[in-house]
Residue frames relative to the residue before (quaternion, step in Angstrom):
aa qw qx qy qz dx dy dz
X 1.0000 0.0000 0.0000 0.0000 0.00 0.00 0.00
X 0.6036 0.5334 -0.3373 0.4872 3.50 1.04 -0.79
X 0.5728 0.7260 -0.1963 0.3260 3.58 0.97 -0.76
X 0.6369 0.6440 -0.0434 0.4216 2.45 1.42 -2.00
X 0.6145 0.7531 0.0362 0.2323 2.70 1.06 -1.93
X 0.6842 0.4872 0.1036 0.5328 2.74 1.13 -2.18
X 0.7521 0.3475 -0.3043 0.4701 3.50 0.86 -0.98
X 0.7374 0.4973 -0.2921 0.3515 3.14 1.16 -0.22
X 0.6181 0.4936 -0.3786 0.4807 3.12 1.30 0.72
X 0.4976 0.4570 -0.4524 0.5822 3.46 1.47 -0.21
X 0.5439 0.6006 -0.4114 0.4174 4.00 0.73 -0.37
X 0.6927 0.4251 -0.2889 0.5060 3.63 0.73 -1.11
X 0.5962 0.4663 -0.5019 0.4186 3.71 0.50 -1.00
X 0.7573 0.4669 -0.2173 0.4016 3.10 0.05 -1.45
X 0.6582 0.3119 -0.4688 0.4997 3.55 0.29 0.29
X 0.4277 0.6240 -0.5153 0.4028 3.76 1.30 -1.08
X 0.8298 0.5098 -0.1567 0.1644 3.04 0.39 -2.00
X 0.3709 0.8191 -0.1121 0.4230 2.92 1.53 -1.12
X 0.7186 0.4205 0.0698 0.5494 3.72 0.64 -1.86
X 0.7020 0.4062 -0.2546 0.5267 3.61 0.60 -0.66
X 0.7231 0.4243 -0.2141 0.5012 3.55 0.76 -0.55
X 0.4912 0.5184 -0.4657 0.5227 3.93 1.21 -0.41
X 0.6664 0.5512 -0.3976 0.3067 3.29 0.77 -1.50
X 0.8162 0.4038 -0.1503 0.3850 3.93 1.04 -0.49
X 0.6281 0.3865 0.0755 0.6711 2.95 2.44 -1.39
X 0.3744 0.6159 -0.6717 0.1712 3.62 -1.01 0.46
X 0.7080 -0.4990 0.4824 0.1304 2.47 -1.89 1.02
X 0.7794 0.4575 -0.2238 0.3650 3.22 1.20 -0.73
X 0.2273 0.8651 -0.2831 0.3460 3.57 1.74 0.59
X 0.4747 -0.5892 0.5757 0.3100 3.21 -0.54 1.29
X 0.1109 -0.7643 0.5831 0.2521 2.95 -1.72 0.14
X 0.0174 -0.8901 0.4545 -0.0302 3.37 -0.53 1.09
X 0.8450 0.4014 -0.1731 0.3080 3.55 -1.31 -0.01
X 0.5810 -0.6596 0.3254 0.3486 3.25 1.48 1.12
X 0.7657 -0.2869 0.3275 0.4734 3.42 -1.61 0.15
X 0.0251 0.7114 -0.6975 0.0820 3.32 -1.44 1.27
X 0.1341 -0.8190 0.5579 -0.0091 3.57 -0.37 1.26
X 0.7969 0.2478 -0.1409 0.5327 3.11 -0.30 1.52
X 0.2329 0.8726 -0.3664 0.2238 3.45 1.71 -0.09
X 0.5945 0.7178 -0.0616 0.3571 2.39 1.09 -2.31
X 0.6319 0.5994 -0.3681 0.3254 3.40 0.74 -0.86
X 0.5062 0.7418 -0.3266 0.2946 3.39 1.46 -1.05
X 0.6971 0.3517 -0.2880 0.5545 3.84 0.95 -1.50
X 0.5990 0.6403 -0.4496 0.1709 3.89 0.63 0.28
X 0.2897 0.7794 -0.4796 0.2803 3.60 1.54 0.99
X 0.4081 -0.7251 0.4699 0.2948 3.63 1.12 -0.11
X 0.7504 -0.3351 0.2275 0.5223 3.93 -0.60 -0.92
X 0.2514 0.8224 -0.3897 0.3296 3.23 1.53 0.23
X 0.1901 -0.8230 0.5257 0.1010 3.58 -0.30 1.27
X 0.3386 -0.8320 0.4285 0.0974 3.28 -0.47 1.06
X 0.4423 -0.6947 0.5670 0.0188 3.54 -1.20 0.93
X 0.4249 -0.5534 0.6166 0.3648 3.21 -1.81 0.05
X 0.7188 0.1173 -0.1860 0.6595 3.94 0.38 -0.77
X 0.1629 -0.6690 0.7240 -0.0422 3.09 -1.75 1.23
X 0.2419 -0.6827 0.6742 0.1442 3.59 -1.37 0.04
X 0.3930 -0.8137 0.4135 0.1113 3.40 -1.19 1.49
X 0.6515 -0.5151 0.3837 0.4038 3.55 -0.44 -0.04
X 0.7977 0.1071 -0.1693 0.5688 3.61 -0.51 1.19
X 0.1135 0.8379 -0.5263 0.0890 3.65 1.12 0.47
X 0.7782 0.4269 -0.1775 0.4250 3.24 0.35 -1.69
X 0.6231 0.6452 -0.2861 0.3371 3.79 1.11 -1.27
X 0.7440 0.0885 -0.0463 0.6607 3.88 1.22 -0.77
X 0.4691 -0.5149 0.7155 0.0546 2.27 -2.63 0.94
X 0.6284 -0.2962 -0.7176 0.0496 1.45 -2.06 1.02
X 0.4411 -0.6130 0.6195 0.2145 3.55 -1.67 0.72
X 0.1970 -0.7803 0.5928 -0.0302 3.25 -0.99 1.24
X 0.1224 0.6879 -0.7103 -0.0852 3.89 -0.80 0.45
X 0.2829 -0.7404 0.6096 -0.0095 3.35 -1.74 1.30
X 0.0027 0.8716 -0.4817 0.0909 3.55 -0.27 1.26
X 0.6409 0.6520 -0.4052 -0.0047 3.50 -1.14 0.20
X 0.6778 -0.6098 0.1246 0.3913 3.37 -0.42 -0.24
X 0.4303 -0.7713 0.4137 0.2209 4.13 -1.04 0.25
X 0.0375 -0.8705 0.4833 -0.0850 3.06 0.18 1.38
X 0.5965 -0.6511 0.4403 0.1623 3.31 -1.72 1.10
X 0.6374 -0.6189 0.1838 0.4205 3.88 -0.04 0.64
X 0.5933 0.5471 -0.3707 0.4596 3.10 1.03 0.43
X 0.2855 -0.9038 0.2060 0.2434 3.14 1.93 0.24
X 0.7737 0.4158 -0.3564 0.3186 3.19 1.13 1.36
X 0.3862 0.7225 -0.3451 0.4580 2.60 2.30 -0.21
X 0.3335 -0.6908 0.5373 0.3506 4.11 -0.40 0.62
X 0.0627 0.7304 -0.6618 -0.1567 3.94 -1.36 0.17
X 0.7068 -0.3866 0.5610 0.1906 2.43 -2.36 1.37
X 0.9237 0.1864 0.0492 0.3310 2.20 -2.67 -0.11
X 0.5718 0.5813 -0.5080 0.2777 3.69 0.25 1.38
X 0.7300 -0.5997 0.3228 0.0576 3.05 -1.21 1.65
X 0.5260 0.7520 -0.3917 0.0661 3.93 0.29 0.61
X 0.3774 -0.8141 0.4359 0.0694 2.83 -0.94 1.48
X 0.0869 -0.8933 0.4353 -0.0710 3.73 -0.60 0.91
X 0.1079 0.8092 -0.5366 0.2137 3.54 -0.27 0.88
X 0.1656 0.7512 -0.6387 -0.0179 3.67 -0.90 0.88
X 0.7118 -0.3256 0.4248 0.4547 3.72 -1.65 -0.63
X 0.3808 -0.5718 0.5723 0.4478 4.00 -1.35 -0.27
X 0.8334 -0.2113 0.2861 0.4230 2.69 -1.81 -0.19
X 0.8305 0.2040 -0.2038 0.4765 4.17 0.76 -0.26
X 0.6965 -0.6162 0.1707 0.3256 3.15 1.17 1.33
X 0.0915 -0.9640 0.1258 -0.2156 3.45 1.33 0.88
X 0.3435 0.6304 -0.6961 -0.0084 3.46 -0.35 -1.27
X 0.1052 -0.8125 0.5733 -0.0084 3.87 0.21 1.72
X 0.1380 -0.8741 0.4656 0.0128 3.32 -1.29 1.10
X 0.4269 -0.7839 0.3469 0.2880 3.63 0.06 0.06
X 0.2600 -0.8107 0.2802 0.4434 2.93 2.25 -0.42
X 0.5304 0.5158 -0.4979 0.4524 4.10 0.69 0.68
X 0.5632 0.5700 -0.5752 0.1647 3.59 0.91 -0.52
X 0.2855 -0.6910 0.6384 0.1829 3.27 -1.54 -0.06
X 0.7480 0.1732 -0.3212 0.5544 3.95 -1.32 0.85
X 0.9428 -0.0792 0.0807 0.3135 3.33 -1.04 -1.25
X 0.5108 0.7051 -0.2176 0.4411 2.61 1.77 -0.54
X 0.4415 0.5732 -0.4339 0.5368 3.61 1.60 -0.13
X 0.6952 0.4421 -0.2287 0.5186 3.69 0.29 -1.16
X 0.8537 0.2273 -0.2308 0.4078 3.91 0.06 -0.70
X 0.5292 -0.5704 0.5196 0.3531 3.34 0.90 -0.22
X 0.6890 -0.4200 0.5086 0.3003 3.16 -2.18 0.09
X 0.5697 0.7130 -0.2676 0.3090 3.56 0.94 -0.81
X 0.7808 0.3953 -0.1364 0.4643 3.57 1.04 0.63
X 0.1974 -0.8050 0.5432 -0.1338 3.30 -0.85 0.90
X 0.4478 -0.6559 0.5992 0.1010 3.53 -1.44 1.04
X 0.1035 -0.6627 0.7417 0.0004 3.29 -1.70 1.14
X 0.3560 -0.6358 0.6761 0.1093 3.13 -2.23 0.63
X 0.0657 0.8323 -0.4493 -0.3178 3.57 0.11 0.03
X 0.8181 -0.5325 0.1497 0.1573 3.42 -1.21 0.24
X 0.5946 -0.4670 0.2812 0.5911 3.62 0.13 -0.72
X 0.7890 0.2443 -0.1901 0.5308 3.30 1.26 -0.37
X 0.7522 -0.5352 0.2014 0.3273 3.47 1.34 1.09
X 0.6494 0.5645 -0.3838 0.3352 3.30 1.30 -0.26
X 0.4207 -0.6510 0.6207 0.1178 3.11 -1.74 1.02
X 0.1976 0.6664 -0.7189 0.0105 4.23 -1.39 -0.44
X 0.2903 0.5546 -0.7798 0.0016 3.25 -1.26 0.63
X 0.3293 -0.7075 0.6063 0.1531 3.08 -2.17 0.54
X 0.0493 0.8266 -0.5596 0.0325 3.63 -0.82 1.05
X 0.3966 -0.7606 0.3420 0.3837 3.05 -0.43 -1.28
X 0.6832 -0.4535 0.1109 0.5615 3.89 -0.33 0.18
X 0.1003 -0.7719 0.5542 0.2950 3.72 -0.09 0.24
X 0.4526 -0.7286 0.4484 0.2514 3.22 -1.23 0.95
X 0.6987 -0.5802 0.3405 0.2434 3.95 -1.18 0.12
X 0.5490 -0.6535 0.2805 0.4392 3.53 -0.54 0.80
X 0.6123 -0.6008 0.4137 0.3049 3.28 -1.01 0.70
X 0.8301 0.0914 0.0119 0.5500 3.80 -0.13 0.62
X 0.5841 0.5930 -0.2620 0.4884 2.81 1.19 0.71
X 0.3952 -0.6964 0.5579 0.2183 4.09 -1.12 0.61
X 0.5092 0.5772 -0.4626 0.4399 3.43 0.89 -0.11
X 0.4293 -0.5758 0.6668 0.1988 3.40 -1.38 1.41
X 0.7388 -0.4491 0.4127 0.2866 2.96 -2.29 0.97
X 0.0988 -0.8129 0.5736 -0.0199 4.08 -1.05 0.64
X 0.2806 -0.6198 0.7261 0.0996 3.05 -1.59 0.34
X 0.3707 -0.7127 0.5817 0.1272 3.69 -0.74 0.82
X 0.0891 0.8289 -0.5454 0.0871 3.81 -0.42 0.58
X 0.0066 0.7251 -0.6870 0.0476 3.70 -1.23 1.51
X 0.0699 -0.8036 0.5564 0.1996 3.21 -1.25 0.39
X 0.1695 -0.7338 0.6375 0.1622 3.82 -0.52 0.41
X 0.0479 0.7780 -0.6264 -0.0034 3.98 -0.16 1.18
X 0.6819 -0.4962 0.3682 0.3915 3.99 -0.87 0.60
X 0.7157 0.3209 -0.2364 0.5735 3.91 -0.85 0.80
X 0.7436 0.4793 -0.1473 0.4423 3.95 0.63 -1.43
X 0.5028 -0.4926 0.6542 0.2768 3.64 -1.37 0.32
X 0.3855 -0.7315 0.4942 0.2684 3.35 -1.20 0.40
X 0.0665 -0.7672 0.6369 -0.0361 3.76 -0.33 1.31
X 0.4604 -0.5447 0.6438 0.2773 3.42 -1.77 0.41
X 0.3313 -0.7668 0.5496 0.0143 2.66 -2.02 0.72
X 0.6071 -0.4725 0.1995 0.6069 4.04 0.09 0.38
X 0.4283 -0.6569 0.5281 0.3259 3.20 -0.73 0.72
X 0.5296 -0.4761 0.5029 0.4898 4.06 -1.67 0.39
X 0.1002 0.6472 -0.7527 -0.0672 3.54 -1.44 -0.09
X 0.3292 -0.8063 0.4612 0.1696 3.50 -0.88 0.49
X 0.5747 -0.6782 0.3039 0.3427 3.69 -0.82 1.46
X 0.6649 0.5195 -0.3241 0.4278 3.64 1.19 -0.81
X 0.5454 0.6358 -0.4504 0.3090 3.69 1.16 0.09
X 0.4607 -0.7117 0.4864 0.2114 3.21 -1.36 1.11
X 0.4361 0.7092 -0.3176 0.4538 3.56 1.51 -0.19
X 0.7819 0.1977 -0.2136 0.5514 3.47 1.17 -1.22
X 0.2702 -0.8050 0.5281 -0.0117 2.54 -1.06 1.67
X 0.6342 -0.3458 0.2373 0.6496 3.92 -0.88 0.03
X 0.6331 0.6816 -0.2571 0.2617 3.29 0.30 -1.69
X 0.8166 0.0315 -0.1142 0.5649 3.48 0.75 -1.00
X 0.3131 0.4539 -0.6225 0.5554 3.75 0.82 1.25
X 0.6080 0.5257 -0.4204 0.4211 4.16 0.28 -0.01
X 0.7806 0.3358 -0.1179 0.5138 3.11 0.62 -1.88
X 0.2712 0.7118 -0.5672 0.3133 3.93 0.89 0.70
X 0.2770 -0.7352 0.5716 0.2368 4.18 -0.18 0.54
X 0.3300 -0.6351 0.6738 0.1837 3.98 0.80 -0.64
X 0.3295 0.4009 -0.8249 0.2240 3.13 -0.68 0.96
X 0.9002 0.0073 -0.2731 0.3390 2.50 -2.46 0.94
X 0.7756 -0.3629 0.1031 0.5060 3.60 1.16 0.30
X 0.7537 -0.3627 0.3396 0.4302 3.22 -0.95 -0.92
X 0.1741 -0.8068 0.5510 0.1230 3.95 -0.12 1.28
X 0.4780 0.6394 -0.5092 0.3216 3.94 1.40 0.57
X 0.0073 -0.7799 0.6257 -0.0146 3.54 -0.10 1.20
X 0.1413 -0.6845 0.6670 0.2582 3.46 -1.55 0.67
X 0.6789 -0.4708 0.5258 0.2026 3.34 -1.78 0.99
X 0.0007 0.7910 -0.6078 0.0708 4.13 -0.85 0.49
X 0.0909 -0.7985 0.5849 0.1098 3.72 0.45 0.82
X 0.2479 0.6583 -0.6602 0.2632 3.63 -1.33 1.25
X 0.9041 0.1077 -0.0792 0.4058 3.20 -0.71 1.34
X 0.5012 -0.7393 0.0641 0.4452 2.91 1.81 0.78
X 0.6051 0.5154 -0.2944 0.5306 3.14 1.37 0.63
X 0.3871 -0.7691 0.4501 0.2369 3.65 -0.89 0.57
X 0.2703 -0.7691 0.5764 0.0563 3.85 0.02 1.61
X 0.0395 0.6695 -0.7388 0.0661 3.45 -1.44 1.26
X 0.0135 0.7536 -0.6449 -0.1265 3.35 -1.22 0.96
X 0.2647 -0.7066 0.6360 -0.1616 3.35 -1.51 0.76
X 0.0252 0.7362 -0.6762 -0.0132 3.76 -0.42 1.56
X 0.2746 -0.7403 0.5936 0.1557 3.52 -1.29 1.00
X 0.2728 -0.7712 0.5547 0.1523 3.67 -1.09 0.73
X 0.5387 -0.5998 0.5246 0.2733 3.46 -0.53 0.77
X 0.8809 -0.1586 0.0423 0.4439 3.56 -1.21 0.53
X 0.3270 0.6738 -0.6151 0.2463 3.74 0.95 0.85
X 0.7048 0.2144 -0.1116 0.6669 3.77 -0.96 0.64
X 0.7490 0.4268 -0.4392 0.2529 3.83 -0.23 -0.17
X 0.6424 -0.5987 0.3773 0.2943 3.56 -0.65 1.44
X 0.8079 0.3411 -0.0053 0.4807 3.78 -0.84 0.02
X 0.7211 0.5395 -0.3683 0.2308 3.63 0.34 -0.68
X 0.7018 0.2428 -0.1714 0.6474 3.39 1.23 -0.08
């Protein structure tokens, strides 16, 4: 009976478990949007119930404070979409990817500095962070990292934010930007002590494969 018991609870998890993860994962996913190192990172939210507006790691600790809002749209780029996956991760304030040194998988490479959204019924998105600063020795302008994992679709990345007032982005690499899901040139608006970027994202625009 104990036996019994027993198998029948590793039986439930595993179906429990099983179900919760199609709901994000399946086998039966298009695949789209070319190699994506680090994609993967996206299913690393654990049991963590996801939201539309989220708060990043070290919000309150740095300036300038930044909140990023707008909406997910379906490739026709007005239809709003549900139940999308975004995954977000940048550098601190001294160009970073800051660890604590316990993380484990991807979280070694991106740091603590990031967090997972759901968007809503009507597509909206909001997280709050803050400006992340630029690689050290480096020409690359200040970024935001950006995956999306949308229902039916492999999870693929999308241009990354970069801000219009950076001196980093230069003509040269405002050209060689590919656009996915649109334009990641966002401009900064201070209001309310905090600098407000918005940003609509387009579902399989620019993304290899998706149609």
């Amino acid at each position: 009976m104990k036996n019994y018991k027993l198998i029948m609870g590793w039986l439930m998890i595993f179906i429990f478990s099983s179900c919760t993860g199609q709901s994000l994962r399946s086998n039966n996913d298009k695949i789209v949007g070319g190699p994506c190192e680090g994609c993967e990172a996206i299913f690393e939210f654990g049991d963590e119930k996801l939201n539309a507006i989220d708060t990043l790691p070290l919000f309150l600790e740095n300036e300038p404070k930044l909140k990023v809002t707008g909406k997910v749209l379906q490739k026709d780029g007005k239809t709003p979409a549900a139940d999308v996956v975004l995954y977000i991760y940048h550098t601190n304030r001294e160009g970073i990817y800051e660890t604590k040194g316990d993380e484990v998988a991807w979280a070694k490479r991106h740091g603590f500095i990031r967090g997972w959204l759901r968007t809503d019924s009507e597509g909206n998105y909001t997280f709050y962070t803050f400006r992340p600063g630029a690689y050290p020795s480096s020409n690359e302008p200040e970024h935001i990292h950006l995956t999306v994992k949308e229902p039916g679709k492999s999870a693929y990345y999308l241009d990354e934010f970069v801000f219009e007032d950076d001196l980093l982005l230069s003509d040269e690499k405002r050209k060689n930007l590919p656009n996915r899901g649109g334009s990641g040139i966002v401009t900064p608006v201070k209001a309310h002590g905090l600098l407000t970027v918005h940003r609509d994202l387009i579902l399989g625009l620019n993304i290899p494969d998706y149609e």
